[in-house]
C-alpha positions as a Markdown table, in Angstrom:
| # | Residue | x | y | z |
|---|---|---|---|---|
| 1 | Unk | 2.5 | -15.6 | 16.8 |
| 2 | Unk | 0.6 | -13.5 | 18.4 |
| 3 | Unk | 0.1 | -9.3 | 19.6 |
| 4 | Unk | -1.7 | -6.7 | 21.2 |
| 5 | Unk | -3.0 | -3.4 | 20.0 |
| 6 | Unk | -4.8 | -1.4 | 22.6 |
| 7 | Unk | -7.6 | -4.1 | 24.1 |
| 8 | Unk | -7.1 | -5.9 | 21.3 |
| 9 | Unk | -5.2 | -9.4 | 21.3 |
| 10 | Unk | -4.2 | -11.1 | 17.9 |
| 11 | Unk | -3.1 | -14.3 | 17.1 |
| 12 | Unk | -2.3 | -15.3 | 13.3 |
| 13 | Unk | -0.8 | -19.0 | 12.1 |
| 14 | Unk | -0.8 | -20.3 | 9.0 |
| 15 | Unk | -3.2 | -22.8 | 7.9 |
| 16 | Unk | -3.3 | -24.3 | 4.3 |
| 17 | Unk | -6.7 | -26.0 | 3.6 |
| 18 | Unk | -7.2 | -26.1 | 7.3 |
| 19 | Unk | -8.1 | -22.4 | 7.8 |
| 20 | Unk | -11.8 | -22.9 | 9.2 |
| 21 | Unk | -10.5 | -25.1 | 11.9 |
| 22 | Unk | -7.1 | -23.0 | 12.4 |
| 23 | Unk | -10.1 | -20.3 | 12.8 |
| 24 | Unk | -11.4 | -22.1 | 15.2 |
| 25 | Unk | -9.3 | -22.9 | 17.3 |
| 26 | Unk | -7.1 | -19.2 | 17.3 |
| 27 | Unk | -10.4 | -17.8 | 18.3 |
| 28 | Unk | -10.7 | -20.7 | 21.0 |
| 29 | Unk | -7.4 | -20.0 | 22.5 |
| 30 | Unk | -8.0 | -16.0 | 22.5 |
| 31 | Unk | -11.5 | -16.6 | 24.9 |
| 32 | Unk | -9.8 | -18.9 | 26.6 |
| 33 | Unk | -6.9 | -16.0 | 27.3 |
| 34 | Unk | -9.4 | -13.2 | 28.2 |
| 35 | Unk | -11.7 | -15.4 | 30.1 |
| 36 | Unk | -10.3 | -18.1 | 31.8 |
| 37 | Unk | -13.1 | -20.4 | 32.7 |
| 38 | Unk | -15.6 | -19.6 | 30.3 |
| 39 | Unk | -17.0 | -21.6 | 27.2 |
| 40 | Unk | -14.8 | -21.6 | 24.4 |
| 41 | Unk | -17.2 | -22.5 | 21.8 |
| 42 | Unk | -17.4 | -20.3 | 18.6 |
| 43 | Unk | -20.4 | -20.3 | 16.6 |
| 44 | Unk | -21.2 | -18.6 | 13.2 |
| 45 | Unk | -24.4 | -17.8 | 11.3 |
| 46 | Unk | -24.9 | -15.8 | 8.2 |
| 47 | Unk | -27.5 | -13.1 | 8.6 |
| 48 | Unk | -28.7 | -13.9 | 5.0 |
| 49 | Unk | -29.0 | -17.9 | 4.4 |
| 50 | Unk | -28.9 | -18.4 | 8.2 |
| 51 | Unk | -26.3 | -21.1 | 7.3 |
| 52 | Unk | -23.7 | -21.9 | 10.2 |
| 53 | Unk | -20.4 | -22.4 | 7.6 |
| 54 | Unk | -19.9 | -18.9 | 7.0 |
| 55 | Unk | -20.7 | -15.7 | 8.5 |
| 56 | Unk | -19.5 | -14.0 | 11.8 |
| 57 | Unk | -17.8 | -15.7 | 14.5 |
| 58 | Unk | -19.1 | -14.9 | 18.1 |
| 59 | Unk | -18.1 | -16.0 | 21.2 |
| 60 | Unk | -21.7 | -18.2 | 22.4 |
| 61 | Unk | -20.8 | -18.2 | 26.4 |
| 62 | Unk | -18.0 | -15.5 | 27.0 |
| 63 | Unk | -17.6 | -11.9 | 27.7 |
| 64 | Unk | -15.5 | -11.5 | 24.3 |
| 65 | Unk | -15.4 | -10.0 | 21.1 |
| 66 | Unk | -13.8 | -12.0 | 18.3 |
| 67 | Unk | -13.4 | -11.8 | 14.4 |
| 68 | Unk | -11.0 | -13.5 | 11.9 |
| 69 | Unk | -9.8 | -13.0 | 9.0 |
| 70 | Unk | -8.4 | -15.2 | 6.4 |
| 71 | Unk | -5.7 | -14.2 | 3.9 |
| 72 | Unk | -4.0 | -16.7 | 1.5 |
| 73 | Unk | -2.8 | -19.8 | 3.8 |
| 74 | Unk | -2.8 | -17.1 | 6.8 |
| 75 | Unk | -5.7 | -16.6 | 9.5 |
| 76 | Unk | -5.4 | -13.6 | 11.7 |
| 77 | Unk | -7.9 | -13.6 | 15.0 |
| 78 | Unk | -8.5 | -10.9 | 17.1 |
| 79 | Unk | -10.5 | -10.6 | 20.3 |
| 80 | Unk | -11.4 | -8.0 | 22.9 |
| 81 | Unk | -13.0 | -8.3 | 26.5 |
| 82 | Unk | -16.9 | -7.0 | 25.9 |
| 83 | Unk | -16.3 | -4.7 | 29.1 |
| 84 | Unk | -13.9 | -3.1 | 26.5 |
| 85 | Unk | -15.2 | -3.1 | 22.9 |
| 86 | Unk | -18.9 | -4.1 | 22.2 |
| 87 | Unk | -17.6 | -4.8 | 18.3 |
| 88 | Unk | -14.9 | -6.1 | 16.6 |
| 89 | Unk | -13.3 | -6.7 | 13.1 |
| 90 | Unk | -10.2 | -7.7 | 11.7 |
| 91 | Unk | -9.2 | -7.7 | 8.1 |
| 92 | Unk | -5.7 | -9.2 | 6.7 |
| 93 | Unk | -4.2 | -9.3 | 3.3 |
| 94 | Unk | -1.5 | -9.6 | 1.2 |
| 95 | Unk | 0.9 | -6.7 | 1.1 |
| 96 | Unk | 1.8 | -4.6 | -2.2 |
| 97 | Unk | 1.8 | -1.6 | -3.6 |
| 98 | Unk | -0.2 | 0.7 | -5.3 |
| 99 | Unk | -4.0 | 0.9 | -5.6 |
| 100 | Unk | -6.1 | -2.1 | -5.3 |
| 101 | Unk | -7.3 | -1.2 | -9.2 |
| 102 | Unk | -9.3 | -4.6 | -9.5 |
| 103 | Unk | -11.4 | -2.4 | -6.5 |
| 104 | Unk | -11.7 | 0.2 | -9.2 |
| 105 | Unk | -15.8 | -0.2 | -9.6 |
| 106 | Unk | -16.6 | -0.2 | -6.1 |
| 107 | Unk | -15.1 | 3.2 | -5.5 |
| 108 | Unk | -15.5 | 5.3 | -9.0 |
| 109 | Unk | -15.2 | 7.8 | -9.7 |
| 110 | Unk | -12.4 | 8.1 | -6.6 |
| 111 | Unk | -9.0 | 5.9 | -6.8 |
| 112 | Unk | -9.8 | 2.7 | -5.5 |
| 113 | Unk | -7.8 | 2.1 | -1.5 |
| 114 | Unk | -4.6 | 0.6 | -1.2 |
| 115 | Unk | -4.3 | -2.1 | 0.9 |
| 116 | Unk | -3.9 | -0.6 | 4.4 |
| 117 | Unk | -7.6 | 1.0 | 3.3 |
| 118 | Unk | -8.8 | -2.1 | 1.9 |
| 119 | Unk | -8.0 | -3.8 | 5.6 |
| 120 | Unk | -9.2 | -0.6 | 7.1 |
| 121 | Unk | -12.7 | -0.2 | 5.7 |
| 122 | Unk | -12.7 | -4.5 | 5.5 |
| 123 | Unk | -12.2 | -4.4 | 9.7 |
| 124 | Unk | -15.0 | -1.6 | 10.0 |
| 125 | Unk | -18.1 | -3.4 | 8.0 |
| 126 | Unk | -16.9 | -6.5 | 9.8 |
| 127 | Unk | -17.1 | -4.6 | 13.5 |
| 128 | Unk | -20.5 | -3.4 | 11.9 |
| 129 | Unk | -21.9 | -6.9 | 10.9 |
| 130 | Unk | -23.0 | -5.8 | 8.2 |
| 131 | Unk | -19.9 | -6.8 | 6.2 |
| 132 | Unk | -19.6 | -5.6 | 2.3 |
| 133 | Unk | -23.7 | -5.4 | 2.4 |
| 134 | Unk | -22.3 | -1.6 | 2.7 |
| 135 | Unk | -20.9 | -0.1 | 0.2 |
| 136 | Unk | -17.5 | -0.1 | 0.4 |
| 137 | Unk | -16.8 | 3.5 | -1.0 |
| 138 | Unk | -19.1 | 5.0 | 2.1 |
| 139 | Unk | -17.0 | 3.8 | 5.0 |
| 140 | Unk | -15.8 | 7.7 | 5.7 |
| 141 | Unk | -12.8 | 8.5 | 7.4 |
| 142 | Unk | -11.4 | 11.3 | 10.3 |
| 143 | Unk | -8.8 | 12.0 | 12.3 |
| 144 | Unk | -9.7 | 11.6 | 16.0 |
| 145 | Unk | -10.9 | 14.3 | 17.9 |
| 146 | Unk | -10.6 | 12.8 | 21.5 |
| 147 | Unk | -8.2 | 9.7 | 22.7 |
| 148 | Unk | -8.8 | 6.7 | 21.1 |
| 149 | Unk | -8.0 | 3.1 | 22.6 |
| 150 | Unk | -6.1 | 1.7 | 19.3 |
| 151 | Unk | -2.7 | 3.3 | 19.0 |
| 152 | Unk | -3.1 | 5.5 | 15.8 |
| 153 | Unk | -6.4 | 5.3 | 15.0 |
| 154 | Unk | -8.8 | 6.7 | 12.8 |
| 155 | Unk | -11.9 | 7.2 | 13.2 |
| 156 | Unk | -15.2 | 5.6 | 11.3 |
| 157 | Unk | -18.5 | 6.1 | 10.1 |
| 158 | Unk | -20.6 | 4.0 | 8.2 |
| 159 | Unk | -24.7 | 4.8 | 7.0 |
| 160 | Unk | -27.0 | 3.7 | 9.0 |
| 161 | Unk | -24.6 | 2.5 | 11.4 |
| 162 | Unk | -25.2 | 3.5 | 15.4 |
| 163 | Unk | -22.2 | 5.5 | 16.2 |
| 164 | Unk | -18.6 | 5.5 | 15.2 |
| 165 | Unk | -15.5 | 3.0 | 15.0 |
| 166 | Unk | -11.6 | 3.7 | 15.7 |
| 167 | Unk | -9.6 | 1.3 | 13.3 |
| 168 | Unk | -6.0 | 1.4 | 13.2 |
| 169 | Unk | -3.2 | -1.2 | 11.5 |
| 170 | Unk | -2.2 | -3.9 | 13.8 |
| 171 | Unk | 1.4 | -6.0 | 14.3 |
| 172 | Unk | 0.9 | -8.6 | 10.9 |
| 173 | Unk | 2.7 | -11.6 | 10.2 |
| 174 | Unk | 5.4 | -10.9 | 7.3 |
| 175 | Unk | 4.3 | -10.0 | 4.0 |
| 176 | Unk | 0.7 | -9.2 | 5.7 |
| 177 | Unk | -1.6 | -5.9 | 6.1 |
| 178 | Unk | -4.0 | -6.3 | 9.0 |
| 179 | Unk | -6.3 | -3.7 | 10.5 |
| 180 | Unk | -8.6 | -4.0 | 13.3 |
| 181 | Unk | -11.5 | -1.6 | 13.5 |
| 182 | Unk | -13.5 | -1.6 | 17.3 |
| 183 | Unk | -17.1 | 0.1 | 18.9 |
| 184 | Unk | -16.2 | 0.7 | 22.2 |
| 185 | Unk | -18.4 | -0.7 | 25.1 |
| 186 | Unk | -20.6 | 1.5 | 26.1 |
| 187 | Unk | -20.1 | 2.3 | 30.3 |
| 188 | Unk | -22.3 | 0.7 | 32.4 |
């Protein structure tokens, strides 16, 4: 299946132990989309080991954007022109209710997110790069003050980060909260 909020395609399948390559090739199909023509390839390297498994996707020969997200035996992609968005993050997981209260020591003394928040501040330290090397509990929230380019956005900061994201929930696959956080590009 597959969606769009604002610049913003998704695409989300299920994948079982296959979810690397599912990844993969999600991400592959979304380039392929947004520039038709250009490399596909997808390459990853943690900014810590330097180790090419793990760590953030990025688009090695195209003018895209891309993250993923893997939830259970579900992978959500999402990717973004770079004339549009110069970051990207997407976070998906499991709906249910209530606090998140096995979250509880990453946010005390405040009440841990639910899990719209969880995929909300998840989708902003991923746009960041940074990932959950930032506290968790210091991804601050707003309310817009101008137009934003995700429908219902909010806006957010992170320390040390440059500038501001919009985040906002996204169309999910049943049963699924996903939230996609963006930096937009910066005009030319």
């Amino acid at each position: 299946m597959g969606a769009r909020i604002g610049p913003v395609s998704l695409v989300w399948a299920d994948a079982g132990a296959a979810r690397s390559a599912t990844g993969r090739a999600l991400l592959a199909g979304l380039i392929a989309e947004l520039a038709p023509g250009a490399d596909p390839a997808v390459s990853r390297e943690c900014p810590r080991c330097g180790a090419t498994d793990h760590g953030r996707p990025r688009a090695d020969d195209a003018p895209v954007a891309v993250s993923v997200s893997y939830a259970g035996g579900v992978v959500v992609a999402a990717a973004a022109r770079s004339e549009h968005v110069s970051a990207l993050g997407v976070d998906a997981e499991p709906e249910r209710d209530g606090p998140l209260a096995e979250l509880a020591p990453l946010f005390a003394p405040a009440t841990p997110p639910d899990v719209r928040g969880w995929t909300m501040i998840e989708a902003v330290v991923k746009a960041d790069g940074r990932g959950l090397r930032v506290a968790p509990g210091e991804v601050r929230f707003r309310a817009p003050r101008t137009a934003t380019r995700l429908p219902g956005a909010r806006i957010a900061a992170l320390p040390d980060a440059c500038g501001t994201f919009e985040v906002a929930p996204a169309p999910a696959p049943p049963g699924m909260a996903v939230s996609v956080a963006i930096r937009r590009a910066r005009p030319r």
